[in-house]
Structure formats: structure tokens, C-alpha cells
C-alpha atoms as a printed R data frame, in Angstrom:
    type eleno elety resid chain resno       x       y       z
1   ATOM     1    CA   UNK     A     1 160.018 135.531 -22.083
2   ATOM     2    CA   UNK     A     2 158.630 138.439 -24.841
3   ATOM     3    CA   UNK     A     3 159.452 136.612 -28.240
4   ATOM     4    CA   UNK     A     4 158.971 138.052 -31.981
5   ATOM     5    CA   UNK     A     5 157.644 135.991 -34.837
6   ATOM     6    CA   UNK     A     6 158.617 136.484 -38.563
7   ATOM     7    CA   UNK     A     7 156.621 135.411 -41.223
8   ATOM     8    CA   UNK     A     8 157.805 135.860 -44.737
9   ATOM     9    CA   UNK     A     9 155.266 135.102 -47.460
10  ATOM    10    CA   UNK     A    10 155.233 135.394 -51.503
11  ATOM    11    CA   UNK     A    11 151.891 136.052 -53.014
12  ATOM    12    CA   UNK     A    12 151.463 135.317 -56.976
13  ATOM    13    CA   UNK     A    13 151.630 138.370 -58.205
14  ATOM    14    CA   UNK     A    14 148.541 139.978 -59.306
15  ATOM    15    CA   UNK     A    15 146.983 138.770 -55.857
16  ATOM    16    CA   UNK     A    16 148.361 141.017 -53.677
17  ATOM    17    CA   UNK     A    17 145.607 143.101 -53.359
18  ATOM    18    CA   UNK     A    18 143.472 140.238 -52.474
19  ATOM    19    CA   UNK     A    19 145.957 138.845 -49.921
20  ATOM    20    CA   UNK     A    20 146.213 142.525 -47.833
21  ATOM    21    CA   UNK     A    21 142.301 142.412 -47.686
22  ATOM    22    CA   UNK     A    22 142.544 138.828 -46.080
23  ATOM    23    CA   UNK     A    23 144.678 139.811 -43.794
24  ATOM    24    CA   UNK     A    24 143.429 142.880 -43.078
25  ATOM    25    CA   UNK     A    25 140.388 140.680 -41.452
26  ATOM    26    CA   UNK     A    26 142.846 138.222 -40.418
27  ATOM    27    CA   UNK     A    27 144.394 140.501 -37.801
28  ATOM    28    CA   UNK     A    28 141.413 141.192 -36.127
29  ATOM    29    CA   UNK     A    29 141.323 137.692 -35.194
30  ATOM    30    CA   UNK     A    30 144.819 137.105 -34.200
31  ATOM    31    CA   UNK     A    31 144.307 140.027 -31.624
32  ATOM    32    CA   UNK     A    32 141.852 137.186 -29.882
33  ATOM    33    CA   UNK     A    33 144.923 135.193 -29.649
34  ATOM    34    CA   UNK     A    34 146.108 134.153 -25.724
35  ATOM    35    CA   UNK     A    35 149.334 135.631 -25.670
36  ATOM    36    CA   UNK     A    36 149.501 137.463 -28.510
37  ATOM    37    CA   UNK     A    37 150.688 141.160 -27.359
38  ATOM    38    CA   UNK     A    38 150.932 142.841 -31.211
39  ATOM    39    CA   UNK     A    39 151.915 142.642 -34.925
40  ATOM    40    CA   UNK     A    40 152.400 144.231 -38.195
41  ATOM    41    CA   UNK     A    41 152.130 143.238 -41.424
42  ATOM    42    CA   UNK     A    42 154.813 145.009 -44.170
43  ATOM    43    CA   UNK     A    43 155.623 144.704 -47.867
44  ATOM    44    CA   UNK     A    44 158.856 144.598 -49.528
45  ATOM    45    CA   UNK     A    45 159.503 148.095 -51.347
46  ATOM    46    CA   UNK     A    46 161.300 146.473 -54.384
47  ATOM    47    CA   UNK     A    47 158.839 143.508 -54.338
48  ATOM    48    CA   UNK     A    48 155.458 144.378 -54.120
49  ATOM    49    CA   UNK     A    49 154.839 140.058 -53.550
50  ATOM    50    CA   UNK     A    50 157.150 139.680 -50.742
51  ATOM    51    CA   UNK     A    51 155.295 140.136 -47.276
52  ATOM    52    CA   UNK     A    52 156.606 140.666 -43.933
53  ATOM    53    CA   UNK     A    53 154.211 139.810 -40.545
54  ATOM    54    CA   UNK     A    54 155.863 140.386 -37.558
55  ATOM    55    CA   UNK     A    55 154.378 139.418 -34.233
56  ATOM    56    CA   UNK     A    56 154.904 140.015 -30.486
57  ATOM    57    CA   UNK     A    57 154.270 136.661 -28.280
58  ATOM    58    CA   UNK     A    58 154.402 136.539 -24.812
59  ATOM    59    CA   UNK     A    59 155.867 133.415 -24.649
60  ATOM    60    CA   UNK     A    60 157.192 130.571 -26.892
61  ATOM    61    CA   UNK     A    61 154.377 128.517 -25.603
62  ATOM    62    CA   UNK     A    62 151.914 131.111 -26.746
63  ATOM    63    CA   UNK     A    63 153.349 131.419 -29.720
64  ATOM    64    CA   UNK     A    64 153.674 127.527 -30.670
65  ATOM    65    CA   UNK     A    65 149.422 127.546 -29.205
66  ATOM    66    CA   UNK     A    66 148.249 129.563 -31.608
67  ATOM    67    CA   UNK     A    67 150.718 128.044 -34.654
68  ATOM    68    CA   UNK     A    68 148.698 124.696 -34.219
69  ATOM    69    CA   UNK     A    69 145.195 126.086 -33.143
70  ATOM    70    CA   UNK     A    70 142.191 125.364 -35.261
71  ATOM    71    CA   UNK     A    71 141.820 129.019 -35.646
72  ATOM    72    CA   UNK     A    72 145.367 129.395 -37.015
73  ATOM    73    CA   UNK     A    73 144.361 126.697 -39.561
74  ATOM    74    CA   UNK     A    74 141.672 128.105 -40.640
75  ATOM    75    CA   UNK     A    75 143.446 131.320 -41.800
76  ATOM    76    CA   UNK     A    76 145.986 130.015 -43.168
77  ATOM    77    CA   UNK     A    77 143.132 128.240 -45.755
78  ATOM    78    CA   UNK     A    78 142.157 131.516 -46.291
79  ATOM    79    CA   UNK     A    79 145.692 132.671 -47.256
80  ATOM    80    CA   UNK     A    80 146.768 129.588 -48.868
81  ATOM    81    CA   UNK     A    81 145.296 130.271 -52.366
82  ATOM    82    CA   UNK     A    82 147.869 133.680 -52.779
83  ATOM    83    CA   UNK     A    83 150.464 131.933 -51.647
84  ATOM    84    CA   UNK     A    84 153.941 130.724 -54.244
85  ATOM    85    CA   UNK     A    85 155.668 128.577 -51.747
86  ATOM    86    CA   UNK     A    86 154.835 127.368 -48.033
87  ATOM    87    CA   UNK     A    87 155.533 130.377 -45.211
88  ATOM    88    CA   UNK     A    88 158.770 130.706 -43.507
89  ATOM    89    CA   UNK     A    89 158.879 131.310 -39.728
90  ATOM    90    CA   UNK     A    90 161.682 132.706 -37.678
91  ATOM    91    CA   UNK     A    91 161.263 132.913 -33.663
92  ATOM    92    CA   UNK     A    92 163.350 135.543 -32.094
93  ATOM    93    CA   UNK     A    93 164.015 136.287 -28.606
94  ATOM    94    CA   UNK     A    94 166.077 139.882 -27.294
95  ATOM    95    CA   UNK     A    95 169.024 139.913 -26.095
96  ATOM    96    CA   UNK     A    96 169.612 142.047 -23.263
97  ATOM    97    CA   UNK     A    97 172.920 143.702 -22.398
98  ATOM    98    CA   UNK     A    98 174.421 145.154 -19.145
99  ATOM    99    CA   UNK     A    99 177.249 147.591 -19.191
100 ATOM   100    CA   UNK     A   100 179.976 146.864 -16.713
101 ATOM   101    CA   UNK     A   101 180.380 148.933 -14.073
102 ATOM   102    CA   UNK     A   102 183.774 150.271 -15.020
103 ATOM   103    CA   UNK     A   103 182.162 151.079 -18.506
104 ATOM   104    CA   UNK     A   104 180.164 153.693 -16.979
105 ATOM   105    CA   UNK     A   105 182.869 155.966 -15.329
């Protein structure tokens, strides 16, 4: 099962800069990832600190893989310098829904 990834992180301010250039370079590697289908990266509009990454998995498995891969690790020393506080991580599956048949008529 597809799942999505959030990652919220808070840069000091006056890094940000720094930290989109990282990741930037950062991406390119997570693309290697088994598993990983896609991702963005966003900023908040009212706080130019706050950072968004949101990622496509193609399974929980692959997700939870790559979270404890050397690789992973070694990224997240790179990005550990900008950072105020320790990441936050939400895992999200879709929900599908199926009309009834007597919905449709």
C-alpha cells in the first residue's frame, strides 16, 4: 500500500538558504531510495523557517528502510546543523471511498 511521509522541520533562521541548498543535493539521493516513488520539499509562506517534505513510499516497509538506512543517517548529519528542534514525521495512508450503488441513480 502507496503511503505519504510528512516531514516538518524548523531551520534557525538565517540558515535557510543553506538548508534548501542541502537539500537540494539531498533529493537527488533519496530518488536512489528502494521504494521511494516521489517528493517535494515546501516552505511555509508566513514562516520562511518552517519546512514541509512530503514523500511518496511504496510501502510502509520502504518507507521505515530508508528511515534507518546508513544513507538516511548520513543526511540527516548534513541537515542537523540548521535544524531548532528534532524532525517530526507523520505516515499517511489514502483512504479510498466507494459510492453505493443507489447513490449513483
Amino acid at each position: 500500500m502507496v503511503i505519504r511521509v510528512i516531514i516538518e522541520r524548523e531551520i534557525a533562521e538565517g540558515l535557510e538558504q543553506y538548508y534548501e541548498q542541502t537539500m537540494k543535493g539531498l533529493f537527488d539521493q533519496l530518488a536512489l531510495a528502494p521504494g521511494y516513488l516521489s517528493g517535494e520539499s515546501l516552505v511555509d509562506v508566513r514562516h520562511s523557517n518552517r519546512y514541509v517534505v512530503i514523500t511518496r513510499w511504496r510501502s510502509e516497509d520502504a518507507w521505515n528502510r530508508w528511515l534507518h538506512s546508513n544513507k538516511r543517517q548520513e543526511m540527516l548529519g548534513e541537515l542537523r546543523p540548521f535544524l531548532l528542534k528534532d524532525e517530526k514525521f507523520t505516515l499517511l495512508r489514502q483512504l479510498h471511498y466507494q459510492r453505493m450503488e443507489s447513490e449513483t441513480r
